[in-house]
N, C-alpha and C positions, 0 to 999 in steps of 0.2 A: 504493500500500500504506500512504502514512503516513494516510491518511484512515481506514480500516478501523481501523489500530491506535489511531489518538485516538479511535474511536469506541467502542471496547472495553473499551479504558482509560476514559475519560472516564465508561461504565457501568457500571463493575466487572463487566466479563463475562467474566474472567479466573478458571478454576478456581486458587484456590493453588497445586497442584501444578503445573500450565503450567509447563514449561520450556523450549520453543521457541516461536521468534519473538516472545521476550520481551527486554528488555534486562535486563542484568545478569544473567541465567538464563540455564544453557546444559545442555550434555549431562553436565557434573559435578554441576549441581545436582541435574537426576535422580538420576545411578548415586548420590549420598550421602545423598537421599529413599529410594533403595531400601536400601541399605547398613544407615542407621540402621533402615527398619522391618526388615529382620532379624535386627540386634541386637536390636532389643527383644524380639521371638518369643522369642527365645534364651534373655535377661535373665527372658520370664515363663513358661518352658517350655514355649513353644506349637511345632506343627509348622509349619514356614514352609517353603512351596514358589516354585518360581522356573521361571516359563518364558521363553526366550527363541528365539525366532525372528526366522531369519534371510531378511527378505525383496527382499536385493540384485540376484536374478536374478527378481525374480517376472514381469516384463514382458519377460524375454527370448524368449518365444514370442509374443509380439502383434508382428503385419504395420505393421513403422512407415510402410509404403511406402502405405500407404491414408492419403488426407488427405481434409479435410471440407471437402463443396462447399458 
């Protein structure tokens, strides 16, 4: 994996907002990316929507018991 990330790194192929599997960047950098753009909506009177979905169980119906030959 550290060969991928110097290569990504080394090409700026990193969107700004990336916040995983980034160093120094974590799942707080997100939620205060999100936070601050809905302060701002707020600040310019815009309507700012939020979805969040929860996709913890999504793979609990796939057959783990099949493996690849």
């Amino acid at each position: 994996m550290k060969i991928l990330d110097s290569f990504v790194y080394n090409y700026h192929l990193w969107d700004n907002r990336q916040a995983a599997y980034r160093s120094h960047h974590s799942t707080e950098s997100a939620l205060l990316k999100v936070q601050n753009d809905i302060l701002q909506g707020m600040d310019n009177v815009k309507v700012t929507g939020l979805l969040l979905l929860d996709l913890c169980a999504a793979f609990d119906t796939a057959d783990h018991s099949l493996t690849a030959d």
